[in-house]
GUFILUM-252716 format. One line per field, with one value per atom (N, C-alpha, C, O, CB): residue in one letter; atom name; y, x, z. Coordinates in Angstrom, 3 decimals, always signed. Atoms other than C-alpha are relative to their C-alpha. Glycine has a CB too. Example, Ala and Ser with C-alpha at 12.3 -4.5 7.8 and 13.67 -1.06 7.14 Angstrom:
residuo <- (A_A_A_A_A_S_S_S_S_S)
atomo <- (N_CA_C_O_CB_N_CA_C_O_CB)
Y <- (-1.190_-4.500_+1.200_+1.181_+0.027_-1.190_-1.060_+1.090_+2.198_+0.462)
X <- (+0.890_+12.300_+0.900_+1.936_-0.992_-0.820_+13.670_-0.770_-0.261_+0.414)
Z <- (+0.000_+7.800_+0.000_+0.665_+1.246_-0.060_+7.140_+0.730_+0.899_-1.415)
//
This chain:
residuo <- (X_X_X_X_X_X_X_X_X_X_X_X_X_X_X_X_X_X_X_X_X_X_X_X_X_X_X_X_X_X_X_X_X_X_X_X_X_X_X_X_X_X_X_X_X_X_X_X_X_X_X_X_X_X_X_X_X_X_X_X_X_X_X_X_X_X_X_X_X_X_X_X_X_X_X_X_X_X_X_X_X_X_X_X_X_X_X_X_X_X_X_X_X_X_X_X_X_X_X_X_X_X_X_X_X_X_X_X_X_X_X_X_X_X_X_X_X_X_X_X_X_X_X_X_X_X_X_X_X_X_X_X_X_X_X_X_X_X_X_X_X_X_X_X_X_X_X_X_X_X_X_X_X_X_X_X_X_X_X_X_X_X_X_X_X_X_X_X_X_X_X_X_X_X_X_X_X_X_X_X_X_X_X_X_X_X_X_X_X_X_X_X_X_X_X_X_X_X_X_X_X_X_X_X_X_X_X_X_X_X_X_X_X_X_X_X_X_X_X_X_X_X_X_X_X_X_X_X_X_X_X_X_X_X_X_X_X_X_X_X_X_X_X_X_X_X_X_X_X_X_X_X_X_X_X_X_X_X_X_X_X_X_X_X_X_X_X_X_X_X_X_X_X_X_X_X_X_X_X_X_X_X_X_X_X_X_X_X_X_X_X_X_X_X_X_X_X_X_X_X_X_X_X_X_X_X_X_X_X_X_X_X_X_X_X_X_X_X_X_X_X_X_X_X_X_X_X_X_X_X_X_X_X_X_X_X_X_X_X_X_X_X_X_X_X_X_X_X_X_X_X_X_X_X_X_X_X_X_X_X_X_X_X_X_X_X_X_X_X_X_X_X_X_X_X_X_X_X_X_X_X_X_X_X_X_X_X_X_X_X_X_X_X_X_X_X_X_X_X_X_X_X_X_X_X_X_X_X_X_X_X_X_X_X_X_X_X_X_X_X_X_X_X_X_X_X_X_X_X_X_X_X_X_X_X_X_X_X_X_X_X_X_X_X_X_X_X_X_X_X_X_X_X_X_X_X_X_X_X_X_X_X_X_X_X_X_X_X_X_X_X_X_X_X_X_X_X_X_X_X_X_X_X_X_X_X_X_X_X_X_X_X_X_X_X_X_X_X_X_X_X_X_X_X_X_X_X_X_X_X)
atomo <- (N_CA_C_O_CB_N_CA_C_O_CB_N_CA_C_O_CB_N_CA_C_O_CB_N_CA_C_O_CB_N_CA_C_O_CB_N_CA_C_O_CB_N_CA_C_O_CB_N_CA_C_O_CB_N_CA_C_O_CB_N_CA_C_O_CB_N_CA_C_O_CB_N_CA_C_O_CB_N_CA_C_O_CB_N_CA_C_O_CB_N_CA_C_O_CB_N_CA_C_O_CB_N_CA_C_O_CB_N_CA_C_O_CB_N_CA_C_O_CB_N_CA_C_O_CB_N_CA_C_O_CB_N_CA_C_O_CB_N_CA_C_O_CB_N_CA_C_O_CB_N_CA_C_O_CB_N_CA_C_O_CB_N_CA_C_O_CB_N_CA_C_O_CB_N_CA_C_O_CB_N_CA_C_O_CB_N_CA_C_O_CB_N_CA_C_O_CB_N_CA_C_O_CB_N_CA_C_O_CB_N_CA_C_O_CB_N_CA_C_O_CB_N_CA_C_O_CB_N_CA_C_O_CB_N_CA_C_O_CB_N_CA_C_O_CB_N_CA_C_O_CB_N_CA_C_O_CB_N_CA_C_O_CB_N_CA_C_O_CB_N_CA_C_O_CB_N_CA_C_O_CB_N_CA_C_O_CB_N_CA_C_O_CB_N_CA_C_O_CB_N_CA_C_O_CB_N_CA_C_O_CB_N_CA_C_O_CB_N_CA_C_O_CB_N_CA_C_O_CB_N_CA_C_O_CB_N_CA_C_O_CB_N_CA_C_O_CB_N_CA_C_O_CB_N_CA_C_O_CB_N_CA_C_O_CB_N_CA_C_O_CB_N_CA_C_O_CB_N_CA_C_O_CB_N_CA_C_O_CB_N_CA_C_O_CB_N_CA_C_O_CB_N_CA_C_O_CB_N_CA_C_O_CB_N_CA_C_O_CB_N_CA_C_O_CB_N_CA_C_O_CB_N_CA_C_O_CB_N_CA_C_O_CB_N_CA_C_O_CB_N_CA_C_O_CB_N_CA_C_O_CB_N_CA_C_O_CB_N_CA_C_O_CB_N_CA_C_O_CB_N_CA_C_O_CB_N_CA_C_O_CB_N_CA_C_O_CB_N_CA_C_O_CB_N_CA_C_O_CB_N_CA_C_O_CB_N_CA_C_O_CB_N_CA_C_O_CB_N_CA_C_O_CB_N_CA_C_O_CB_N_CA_C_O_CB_N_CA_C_O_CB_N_CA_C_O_CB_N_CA_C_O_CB_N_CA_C_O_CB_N_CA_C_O_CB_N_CA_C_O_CB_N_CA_C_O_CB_N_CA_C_O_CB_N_CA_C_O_CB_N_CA_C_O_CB_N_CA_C_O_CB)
Y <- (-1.182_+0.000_+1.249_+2.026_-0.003_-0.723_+2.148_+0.439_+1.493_-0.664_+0.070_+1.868_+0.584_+1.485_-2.402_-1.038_+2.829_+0.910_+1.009_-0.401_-0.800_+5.769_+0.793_+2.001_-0.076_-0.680_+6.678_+0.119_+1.112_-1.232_-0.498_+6.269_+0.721_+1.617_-1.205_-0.815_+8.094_+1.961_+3.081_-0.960_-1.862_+11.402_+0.319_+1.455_+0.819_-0.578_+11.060_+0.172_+0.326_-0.230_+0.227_+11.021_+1.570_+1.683_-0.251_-1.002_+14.697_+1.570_+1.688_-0.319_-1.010_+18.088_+0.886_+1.286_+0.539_-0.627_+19.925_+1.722_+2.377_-0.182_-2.092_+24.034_+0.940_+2.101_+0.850_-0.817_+25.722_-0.360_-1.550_+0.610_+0.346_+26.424_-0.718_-0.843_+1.331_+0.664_+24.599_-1.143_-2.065_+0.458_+0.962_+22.184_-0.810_-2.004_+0.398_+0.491_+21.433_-0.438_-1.130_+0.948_+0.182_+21.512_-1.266_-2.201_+1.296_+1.369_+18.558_-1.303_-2.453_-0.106_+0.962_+16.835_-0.463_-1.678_+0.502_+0.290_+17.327_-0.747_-1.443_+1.310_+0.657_+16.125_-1.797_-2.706_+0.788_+1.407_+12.938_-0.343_-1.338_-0.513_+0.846_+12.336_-0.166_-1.367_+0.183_-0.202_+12.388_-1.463_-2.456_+1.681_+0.918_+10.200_-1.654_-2.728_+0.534_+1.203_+7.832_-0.663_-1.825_+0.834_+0.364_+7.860_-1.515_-2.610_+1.270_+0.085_+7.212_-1.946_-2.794_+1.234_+1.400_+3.965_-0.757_-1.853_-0.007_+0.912_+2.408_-0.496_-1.686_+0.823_+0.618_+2.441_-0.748_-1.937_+1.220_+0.720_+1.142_-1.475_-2.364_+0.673_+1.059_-1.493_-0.995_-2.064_+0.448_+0.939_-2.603_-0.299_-1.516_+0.883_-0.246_-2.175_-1.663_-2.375_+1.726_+1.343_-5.455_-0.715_-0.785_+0.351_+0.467_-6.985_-0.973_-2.146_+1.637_+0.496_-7.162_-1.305_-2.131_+0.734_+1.390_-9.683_-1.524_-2.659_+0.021_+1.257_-12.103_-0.064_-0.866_-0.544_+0.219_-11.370_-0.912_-2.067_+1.389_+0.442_-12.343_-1.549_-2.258_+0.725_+1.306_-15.795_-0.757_-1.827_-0.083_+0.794_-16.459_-0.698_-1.878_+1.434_+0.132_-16.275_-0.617_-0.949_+1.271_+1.341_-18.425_-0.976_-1.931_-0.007_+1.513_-20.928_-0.203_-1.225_+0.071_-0.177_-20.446_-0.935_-1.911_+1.691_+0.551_-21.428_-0.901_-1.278_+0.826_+1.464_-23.924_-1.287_-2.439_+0.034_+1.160_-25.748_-0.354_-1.517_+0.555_+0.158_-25.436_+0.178_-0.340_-1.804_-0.456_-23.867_+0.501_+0.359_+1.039_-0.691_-21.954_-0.545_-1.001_+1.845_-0.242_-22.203_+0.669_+0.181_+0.337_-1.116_-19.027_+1.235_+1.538_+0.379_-0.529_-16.563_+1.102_+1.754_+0.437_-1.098_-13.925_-0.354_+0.477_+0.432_+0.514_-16.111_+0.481_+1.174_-2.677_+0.379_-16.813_+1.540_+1.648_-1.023_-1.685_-12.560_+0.206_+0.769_+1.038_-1.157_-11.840_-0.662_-0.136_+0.110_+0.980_-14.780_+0.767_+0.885_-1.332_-1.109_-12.622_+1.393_+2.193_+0.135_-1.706_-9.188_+0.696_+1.676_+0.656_-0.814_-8.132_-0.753_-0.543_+0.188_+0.707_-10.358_+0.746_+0.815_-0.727_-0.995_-8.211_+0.391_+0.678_+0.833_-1.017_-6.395_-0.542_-1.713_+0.159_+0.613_-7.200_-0.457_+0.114_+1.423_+1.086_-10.018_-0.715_-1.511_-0.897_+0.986_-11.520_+0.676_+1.819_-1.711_-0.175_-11.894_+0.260_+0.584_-0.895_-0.156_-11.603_+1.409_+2.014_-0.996_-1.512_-8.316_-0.129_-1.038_+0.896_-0.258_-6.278_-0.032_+0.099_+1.638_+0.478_-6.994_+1.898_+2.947_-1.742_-1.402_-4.436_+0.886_+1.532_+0.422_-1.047_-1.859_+0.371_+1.487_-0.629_-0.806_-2.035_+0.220_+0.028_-1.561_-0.686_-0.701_+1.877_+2.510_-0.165_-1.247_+2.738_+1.054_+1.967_+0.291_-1.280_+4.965_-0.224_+0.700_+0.001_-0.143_+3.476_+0.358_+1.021_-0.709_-0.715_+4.336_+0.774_+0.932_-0.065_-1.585_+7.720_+0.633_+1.560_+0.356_-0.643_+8.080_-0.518_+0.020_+0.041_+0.237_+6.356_+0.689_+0.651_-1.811_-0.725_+8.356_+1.501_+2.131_-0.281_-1.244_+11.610_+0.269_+1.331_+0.309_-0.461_+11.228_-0.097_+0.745_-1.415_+0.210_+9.914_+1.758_+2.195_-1.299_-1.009_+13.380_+1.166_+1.836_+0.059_-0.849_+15.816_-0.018_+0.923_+0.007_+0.611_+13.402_+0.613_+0.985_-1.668_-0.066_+14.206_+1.550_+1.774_-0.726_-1.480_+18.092_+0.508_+1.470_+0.368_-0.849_+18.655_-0.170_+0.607_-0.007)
X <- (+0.828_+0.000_+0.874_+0.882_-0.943_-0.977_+2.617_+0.700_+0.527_+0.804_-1.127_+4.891_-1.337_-1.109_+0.736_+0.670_+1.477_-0.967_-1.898_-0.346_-0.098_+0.942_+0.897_+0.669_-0.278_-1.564_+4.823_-0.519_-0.482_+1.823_-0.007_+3.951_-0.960_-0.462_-0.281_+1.451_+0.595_+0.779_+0.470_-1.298_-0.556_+2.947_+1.116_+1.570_+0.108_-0.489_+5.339_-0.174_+0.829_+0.682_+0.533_+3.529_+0.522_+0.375_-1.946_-0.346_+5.040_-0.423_-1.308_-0.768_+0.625_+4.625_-0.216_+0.424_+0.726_+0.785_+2.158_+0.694_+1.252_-1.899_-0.721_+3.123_-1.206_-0.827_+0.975_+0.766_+0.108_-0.822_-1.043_-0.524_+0.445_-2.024_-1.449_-2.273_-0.063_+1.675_-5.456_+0.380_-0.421_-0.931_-0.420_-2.902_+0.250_-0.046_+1.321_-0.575_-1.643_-1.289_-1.262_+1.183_+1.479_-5.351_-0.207_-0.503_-1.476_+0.874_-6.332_+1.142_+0.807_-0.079_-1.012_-2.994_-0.328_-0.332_+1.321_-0.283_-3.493_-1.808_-2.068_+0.708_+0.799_-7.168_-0.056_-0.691_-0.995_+0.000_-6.139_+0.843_+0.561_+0.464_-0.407_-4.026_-0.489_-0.249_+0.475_+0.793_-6.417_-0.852_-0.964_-0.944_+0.782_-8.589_+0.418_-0.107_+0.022_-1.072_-5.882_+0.278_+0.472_+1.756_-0.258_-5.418_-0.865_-0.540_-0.227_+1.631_-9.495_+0.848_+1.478_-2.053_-0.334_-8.718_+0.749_+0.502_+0.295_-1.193_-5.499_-0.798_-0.940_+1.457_+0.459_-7.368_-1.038_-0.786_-0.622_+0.813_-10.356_+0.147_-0.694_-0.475_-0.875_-8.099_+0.013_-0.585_+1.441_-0.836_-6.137_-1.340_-1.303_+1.468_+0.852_-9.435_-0.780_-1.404_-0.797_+0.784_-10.861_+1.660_+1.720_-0.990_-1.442_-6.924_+0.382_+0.736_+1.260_-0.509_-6.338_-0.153_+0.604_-0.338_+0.182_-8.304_+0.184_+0.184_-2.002_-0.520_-7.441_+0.986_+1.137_-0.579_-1.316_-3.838_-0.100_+0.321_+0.743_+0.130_-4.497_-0.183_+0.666_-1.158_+0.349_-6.333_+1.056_+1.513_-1.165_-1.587_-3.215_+0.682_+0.925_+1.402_-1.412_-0.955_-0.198_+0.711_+0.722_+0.659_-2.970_+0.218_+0.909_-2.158_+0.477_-3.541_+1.295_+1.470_-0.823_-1.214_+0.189_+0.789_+1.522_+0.090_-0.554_+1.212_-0.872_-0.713_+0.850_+0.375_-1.189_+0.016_-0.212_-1.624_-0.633_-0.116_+1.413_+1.818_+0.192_-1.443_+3.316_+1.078_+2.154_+0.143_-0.752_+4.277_+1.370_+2.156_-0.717_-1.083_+7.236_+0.272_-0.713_-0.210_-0.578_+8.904_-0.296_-0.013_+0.708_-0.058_+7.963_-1.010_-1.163_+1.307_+1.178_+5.104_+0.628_-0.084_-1.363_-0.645_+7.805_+0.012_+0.030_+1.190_-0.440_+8.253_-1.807_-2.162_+0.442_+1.212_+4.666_-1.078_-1.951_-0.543_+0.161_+3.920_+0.354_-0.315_+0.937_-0.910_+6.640_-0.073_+0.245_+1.978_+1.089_+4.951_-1.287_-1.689_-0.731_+1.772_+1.608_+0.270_-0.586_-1.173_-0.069_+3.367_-0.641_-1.281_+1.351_+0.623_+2.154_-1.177_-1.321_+0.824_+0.736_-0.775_-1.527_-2.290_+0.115_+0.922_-3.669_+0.317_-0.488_-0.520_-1.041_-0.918_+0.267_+0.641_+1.611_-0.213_-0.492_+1.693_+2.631_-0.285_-0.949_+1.986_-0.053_-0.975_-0.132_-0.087_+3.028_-0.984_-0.892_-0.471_+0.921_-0.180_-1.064_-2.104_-0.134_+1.440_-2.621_+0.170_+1.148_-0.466_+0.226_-3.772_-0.493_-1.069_-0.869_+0.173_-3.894_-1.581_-2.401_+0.691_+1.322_-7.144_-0.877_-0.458_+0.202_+0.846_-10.488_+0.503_+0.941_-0.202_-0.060_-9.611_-1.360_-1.878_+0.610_+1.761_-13.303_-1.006_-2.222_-1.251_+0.916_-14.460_-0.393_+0.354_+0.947_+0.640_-16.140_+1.090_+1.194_-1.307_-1.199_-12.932_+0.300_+0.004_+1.385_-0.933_-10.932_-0.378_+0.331_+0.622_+0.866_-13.551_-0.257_-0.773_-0.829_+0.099_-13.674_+1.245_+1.415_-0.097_-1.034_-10.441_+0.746_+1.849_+0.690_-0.720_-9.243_-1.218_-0.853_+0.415_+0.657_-12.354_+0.376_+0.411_-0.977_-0.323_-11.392_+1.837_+2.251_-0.296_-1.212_-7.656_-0.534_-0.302_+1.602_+0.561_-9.275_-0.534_-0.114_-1.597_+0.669_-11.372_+0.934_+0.671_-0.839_-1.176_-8.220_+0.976_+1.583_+0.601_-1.058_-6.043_-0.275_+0.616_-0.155_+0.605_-8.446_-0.441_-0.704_-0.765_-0.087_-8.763_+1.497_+1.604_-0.121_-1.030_-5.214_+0.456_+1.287_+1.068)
Z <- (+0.000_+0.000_+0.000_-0.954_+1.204_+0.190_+0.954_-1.605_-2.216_+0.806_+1.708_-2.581_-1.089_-1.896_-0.710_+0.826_-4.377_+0.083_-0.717_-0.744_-0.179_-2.393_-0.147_-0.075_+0.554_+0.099_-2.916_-1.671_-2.398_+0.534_+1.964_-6.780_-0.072_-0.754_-1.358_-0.109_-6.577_+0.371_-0.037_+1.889_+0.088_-5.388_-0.380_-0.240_+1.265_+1.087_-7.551_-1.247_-1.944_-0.050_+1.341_-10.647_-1.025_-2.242_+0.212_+0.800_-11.476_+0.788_+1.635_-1.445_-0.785_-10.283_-0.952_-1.924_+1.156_+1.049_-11.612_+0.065_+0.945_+0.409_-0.157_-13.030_+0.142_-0.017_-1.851_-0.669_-12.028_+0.826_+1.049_-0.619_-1.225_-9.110_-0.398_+0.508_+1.017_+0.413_-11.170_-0.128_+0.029_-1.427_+0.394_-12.116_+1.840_+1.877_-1.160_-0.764_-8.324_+1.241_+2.259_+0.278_-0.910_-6.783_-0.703_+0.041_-0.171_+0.546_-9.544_+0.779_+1.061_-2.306_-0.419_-8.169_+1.215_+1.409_+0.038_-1.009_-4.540_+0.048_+1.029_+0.976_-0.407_-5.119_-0.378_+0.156_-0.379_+0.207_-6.998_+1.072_+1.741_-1.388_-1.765_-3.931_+0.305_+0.184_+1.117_-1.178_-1.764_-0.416_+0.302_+0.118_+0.705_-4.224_+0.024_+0.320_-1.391_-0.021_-4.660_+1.862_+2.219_-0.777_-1.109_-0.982_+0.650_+1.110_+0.688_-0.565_-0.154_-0.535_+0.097_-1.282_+0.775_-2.646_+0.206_-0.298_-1.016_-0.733_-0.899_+1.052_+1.331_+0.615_-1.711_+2.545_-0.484_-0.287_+1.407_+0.342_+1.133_-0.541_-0.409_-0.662_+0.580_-0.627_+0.995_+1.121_-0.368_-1.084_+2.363_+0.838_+1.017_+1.041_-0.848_+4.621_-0.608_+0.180_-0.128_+0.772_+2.176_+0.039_+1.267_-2.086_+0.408_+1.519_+1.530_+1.658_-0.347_-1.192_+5.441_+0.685_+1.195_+0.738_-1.107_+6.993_-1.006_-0.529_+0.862_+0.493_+3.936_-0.491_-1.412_-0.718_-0.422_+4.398_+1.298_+1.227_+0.251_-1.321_+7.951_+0.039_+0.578_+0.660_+0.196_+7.119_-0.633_-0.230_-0.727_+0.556_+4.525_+1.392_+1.644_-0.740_-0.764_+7.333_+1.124_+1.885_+0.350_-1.460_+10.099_-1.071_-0.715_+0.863_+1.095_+6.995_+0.020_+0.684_-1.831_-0.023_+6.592_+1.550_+1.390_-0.084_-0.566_+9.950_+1.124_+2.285_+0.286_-0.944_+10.824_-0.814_-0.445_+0.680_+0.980_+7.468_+0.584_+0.591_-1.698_-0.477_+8.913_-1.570_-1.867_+0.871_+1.207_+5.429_+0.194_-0.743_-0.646_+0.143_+6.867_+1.797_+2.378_-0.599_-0.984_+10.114_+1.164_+2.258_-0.338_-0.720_+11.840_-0.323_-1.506_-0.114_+0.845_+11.646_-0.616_-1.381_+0.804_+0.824_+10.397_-1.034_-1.942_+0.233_+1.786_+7.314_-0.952_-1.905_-0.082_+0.393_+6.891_-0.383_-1.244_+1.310_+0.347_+7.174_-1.286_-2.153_+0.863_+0.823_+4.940_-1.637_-2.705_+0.720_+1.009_+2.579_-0.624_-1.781_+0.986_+0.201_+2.500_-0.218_-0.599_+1.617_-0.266_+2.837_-0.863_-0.482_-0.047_+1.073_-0.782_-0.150_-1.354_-1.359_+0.168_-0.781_-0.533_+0.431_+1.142_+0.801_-3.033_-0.616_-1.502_+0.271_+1.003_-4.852_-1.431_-1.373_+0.691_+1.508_-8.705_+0.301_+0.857_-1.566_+0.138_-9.194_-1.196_-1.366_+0.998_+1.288_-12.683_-0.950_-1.396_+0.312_+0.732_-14.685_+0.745_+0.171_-0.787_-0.575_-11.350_+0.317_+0.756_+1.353_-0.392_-10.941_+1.112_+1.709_-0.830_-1.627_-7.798_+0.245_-0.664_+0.551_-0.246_-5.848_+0.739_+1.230_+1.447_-0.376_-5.202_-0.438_+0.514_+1.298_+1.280_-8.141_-0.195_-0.243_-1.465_+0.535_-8.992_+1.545_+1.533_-1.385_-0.988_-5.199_-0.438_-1.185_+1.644_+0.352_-5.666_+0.190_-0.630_+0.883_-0.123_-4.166_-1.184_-1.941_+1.091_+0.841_-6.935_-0.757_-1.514_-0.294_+1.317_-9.291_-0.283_-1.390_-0.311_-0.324_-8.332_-0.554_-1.346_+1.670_+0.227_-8.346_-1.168_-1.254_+1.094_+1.327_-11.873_-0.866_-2.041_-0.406_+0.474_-13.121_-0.035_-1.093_+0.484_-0.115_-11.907_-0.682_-1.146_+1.716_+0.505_-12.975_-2.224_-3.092_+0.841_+1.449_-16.738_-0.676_-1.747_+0.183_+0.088_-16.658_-0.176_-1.175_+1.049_+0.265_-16.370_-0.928_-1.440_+0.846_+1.257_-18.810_-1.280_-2.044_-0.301_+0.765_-21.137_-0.771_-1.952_+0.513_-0.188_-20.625_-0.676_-1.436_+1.736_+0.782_-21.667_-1.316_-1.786_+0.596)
//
């Protein structure tokens, strides 16, 4: 979640002040949409990582965490999970709407 909030503010800095309001609101947008993410992501990270160490998959529940750490996050060919909840839809709508303006 972190890493694509770090990419979410570096995407560029905008050169005027109409330009740096649409920025700081797709932050915000982008933000709404991480928590909302992780807020669905969490508790079946959580289940991984009991399932994890009551399979006796790893050793240690540090392994078995650090097994799940990205667990929702796009990997390979699976895409990252809950994209189509309503924040994100807001907010890949509202960045679409400005793209489109310039």
């Amino acid at each position: 979640m972190l890493a694509a909030l770090i990419v979410f503010a570096c995407l560029g800095a905008p050169a005027s002040g109409a330009d740096r309001s649409r920025a700081d609101i797709q932050r915000e947008l982008d933000a709404a949409c991480e928590q909302a993410r992780e807020a669905r992501i969490a508790p079946l990270r959580r289940e991984k990582i009991e399932t994890c160490m009551k399979n006796g998959e790893h050793e240690s529940r540090e392994a078995c965490e650090a097994e799940y750490s990205h667990f929702g996050q796009r990997a390979g060919k699976r895409p990252a999970m809950f994209y189509d909840l309503p924040e994100c839809v807001k907010a890949f709508d509202f960045q679409k709407s400005y793209r489109r303006a310039d």
